[in-house]
C-alpha positions in Angstrom: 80.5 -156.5 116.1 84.5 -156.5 116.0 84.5 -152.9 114.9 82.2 -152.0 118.1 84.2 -153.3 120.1 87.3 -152.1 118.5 85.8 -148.3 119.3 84.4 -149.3 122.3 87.9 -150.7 123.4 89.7 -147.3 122.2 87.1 -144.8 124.0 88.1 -147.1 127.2 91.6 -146.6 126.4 91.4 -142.8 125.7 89.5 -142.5 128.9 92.0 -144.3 131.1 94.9 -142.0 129.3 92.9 -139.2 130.1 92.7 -140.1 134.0 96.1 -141.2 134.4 97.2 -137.8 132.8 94.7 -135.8 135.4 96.3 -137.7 137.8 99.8 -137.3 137.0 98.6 -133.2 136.8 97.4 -133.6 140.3 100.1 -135.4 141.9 102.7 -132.4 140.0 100.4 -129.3 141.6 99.9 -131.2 145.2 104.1 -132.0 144.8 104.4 -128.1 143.7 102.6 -127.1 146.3 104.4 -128.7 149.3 107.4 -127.7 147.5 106.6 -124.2 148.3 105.3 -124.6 151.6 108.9 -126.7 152.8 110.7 -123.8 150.9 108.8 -121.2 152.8 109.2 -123.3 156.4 113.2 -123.5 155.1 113.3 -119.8 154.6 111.6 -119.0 157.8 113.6 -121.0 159.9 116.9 -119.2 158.0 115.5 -115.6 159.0 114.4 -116.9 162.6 117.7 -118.8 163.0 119.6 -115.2 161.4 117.8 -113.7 163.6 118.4 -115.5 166.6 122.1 -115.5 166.2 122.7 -111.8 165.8 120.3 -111.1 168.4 122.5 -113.9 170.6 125.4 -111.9 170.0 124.3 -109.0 171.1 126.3 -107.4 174.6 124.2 -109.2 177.1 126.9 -107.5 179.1 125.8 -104.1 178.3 123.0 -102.8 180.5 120.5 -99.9 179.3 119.7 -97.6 182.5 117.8 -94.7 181.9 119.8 -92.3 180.1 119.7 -89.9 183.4 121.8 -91.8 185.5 125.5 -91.9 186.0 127.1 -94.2 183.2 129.5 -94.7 181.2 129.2 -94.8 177.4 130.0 -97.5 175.4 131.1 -97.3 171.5 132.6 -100.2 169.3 134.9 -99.9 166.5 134.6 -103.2 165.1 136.0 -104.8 161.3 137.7 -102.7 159.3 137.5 -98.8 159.6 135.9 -98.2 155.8 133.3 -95.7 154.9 130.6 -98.3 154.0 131.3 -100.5 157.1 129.7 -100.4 160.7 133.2 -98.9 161.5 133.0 -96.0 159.4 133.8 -92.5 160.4 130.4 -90.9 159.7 128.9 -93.7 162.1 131.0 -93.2 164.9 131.6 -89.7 165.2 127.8 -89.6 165.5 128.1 -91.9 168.5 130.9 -89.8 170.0 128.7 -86.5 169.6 125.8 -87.9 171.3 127.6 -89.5 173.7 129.5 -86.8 175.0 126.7 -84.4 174.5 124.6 -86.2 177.3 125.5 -84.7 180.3 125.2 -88.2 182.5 128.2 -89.4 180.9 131.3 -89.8 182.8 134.0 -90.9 179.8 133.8 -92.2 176.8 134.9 -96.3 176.4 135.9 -97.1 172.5 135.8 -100.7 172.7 138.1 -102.2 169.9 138.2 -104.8 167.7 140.1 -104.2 164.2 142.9 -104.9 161.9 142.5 -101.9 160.5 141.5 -99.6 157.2 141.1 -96.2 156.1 143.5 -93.8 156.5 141.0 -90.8 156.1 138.3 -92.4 158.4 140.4 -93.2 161.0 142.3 -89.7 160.8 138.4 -87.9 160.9 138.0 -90.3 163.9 141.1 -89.3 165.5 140.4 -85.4 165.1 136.7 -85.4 166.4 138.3 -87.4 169.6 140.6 -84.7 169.8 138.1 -82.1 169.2 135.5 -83.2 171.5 137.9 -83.8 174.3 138.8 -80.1 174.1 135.0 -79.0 174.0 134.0 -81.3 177.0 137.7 -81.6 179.3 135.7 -83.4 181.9 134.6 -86.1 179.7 137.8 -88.9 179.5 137.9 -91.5 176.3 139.2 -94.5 177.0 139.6 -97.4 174.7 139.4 -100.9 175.0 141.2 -103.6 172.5 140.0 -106.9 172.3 141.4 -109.2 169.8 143.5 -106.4 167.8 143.8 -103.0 167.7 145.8 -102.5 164.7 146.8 -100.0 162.3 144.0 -97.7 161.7 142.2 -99.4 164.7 145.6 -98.1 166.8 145.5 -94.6 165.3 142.2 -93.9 166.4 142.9 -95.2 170.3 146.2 -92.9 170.0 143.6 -90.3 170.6 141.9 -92.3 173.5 143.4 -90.5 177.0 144.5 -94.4 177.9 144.0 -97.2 176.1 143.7 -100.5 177.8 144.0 -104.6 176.4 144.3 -107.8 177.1 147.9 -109.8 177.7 147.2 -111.4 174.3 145.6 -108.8 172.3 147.5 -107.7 169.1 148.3 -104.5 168.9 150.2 -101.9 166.6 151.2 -102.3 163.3 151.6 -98.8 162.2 152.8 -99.0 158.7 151.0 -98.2 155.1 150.5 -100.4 152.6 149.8 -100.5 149.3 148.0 -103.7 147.3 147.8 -104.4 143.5 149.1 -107.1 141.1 151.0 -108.0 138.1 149.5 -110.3 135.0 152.1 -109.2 132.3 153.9 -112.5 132.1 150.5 -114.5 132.6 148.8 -112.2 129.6 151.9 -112.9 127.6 151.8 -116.8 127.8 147.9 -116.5 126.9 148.8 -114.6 123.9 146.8 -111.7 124.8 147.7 -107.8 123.8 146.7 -104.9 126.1 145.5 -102.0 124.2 145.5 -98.9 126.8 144.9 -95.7 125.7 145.7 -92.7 128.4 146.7 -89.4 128.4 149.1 -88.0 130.9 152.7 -89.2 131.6 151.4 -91.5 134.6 147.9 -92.3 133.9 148.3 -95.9 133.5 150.0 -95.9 136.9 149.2 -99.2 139.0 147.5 -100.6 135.9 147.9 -104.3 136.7 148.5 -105.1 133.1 151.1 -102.6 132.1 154.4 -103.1 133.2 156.0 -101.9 136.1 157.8 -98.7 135.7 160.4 -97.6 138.3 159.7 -93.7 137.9 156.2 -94.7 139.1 157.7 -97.1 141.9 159.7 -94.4 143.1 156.6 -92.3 143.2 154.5 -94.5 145.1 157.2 -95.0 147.3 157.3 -91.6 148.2 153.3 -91.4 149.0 153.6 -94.3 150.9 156.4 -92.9 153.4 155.0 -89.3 153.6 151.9 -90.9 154.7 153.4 -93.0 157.3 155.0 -90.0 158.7 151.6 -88.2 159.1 150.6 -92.0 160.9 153.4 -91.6 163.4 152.7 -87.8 163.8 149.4 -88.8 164.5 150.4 -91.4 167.0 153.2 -89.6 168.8 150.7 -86.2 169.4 148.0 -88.8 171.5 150.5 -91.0 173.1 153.1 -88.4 173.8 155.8 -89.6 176.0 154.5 -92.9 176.9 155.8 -94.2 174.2 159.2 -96.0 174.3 162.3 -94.6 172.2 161.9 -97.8 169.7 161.6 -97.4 166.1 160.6 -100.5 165.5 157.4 -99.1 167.3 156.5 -97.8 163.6 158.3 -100.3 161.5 154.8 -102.2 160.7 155.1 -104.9 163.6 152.6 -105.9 166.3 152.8 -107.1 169.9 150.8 -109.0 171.9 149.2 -106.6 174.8 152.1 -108.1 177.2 155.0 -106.3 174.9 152.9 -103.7 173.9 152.6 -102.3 177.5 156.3 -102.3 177.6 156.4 -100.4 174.4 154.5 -98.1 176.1 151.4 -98.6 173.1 148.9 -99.5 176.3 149.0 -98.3 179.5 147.6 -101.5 181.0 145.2 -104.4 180.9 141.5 -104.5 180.9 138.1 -104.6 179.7 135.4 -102.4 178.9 134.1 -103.8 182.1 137.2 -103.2 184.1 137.5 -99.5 182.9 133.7 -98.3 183.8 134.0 -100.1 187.1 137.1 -99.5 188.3 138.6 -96.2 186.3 135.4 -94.8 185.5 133.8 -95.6 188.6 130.4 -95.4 186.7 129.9 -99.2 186.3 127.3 -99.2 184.0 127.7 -99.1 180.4 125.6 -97.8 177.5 125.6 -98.7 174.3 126.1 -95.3 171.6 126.8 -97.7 168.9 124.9 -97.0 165.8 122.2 -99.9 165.6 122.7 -102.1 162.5 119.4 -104.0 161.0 119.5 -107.4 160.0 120.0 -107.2 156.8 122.6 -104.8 156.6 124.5 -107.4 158.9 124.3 -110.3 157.4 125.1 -108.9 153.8 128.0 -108.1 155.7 129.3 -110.8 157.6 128.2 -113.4 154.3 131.4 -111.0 152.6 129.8 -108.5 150.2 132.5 -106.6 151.3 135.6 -109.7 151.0 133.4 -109.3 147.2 134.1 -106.0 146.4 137.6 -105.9 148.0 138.7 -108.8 145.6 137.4 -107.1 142.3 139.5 -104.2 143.2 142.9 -104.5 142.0 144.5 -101.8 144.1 143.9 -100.0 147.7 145.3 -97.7 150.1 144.9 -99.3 153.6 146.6 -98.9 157.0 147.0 -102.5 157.8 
């Protein structure tokens, strides 16, 4: 009788195990599964609120007539001039060729907004201005500085036929610089020994854990200034006499748009806007920038770029 009950009393036991397990099973798949669906909801709402914001800042400004009426064509050279940016040299050239190429445009409007970058992309910039100002002479290029036109960003509006800002844009900066760094002393203190291994008198040259070397300094030097002369070249051939007889004009500093019109570095104040409407006299403007998708846009504005820029430890830049 007791051992009948005894089994009787385990089978009951197993079986109420057994539920509570099915149960707990149940309650981990219907958790799982609403998991998911809030993760998918989350991620939606990301790419509809991504979405929402790059389509929000989009130029509402900008109309779009038809391409066969009068207008004037917009192009933006935004964040830094680089060749895998939005403002590379590959991208906006194409803009300029098709812009100019469509006989309804009146000028040209390179709307600015950039500390600077490349040498070589802005300097390929620079020459297909030049060169497609001489293939089309009735098509003017104007550009327009917003926040900064610096640097490279200035080199490339040197070619413009005027370039216009606002009072409190910053503007200029033509100089060259040079980034890398030192950990000698830090690799020292650790107790750790560099073993390089190079051949050619000035392989190692910028190696950020060799010493420095003043023969290489010297050298360096000398690149640096050469190519600052090419960047004042570059500048004096588009602005011509405009400019002010002011060295520090190439000395590396910027102005605000105010002193930088006395400089003779702008040759007034003004929008995009103001320069199809009132210059132009072809008031509406047309987007020729390059379109960017979505993806491409917000890998770069979450800093892919600020990524790879920090993992290098030394680059050529004019800014």
């Amino acid at each position: 009788m007791f051992e009948r009950s005894h089994v009787g009393s385990a089978h009951w036991e197993r079986q109420t195990i057994q539920k509570v397990l099915l149960e707990h099973i149940t309650e981990q798949r219907r958790a799982r599964r609403w998991s998911i669906f809030f993760k998918l909801v989350t991620l939606s709402i990301f790419i509809f609120f991504m979405y929402w914001i790059f389509s929000s800042s989009s130029n509402k400004d900008i109309t779009t007539p038809v391409l066969t009426k009068a207008h004037t064509a917009l192009i933006d050279v935004h964040g830094e001039i680089s060749v895998d940016q939005e403002a590379s040299a590959s991208r906006i050239r194409s803009a300029l060729k098709s812009a100019f190429e469509n006989r309804n445009v009146k000028a040209v409007v390179l709307r600015i907004n950039s500390p600077g970058g490349s040498p070589v992309q802005a300097r390929q910039v620079f020459n297909e201005i030049l060169y497609l100002k001489s293939k089309y002479p009735g098509i003017k290029v104007y550009s327009a500085i917003e926040d900064v036109g610096a640097s490279a960003a200035y080199l490339i509006a040197a070619a413009s036929d005027a370039i216009y800002a606002d009072k409190t844009s910053l503007v200029g900066s033509i100089g060259v610089r040079m980034d890398s760094f030192g950990f000698v002393d830090a690799m020292q203190k650790v107790g750790v020994e560099r073993r390089l291994y190079a051949a050619g008198k000035h392989k190692t040259i910028l190696d950020p854990f060799s010493p420095r070397n003043p023969e290489d300094d010297a050298f360096i030097k000398q690149q640096l200034d050469e190519l600052h002369q090419i960047f004042i070249a570059n500048v004096r051939q588009g602005r011509g006499n405009r400019l002010k007889d002011n060295p520090e004009i190439f000395s590396g500093l910027f102005w605000i748009g105010e002193d930088a019109l006395k400089l003779g570095l702008i040759d007034g104040y003004g929008d995009a806007q103001y320069i199809a409407r009132e210059i132009v006299k072809a008031e509406d403007l047309v987007d020729y920038t390059p379109a960017t998708g979505i993806l491409d846009k917000l890998t770069t504005r979450l800093g892919a770029s600020v990524t790879k820029t920090l993992l290098t430890t030394h680059f050529l830049r004019l800014f």
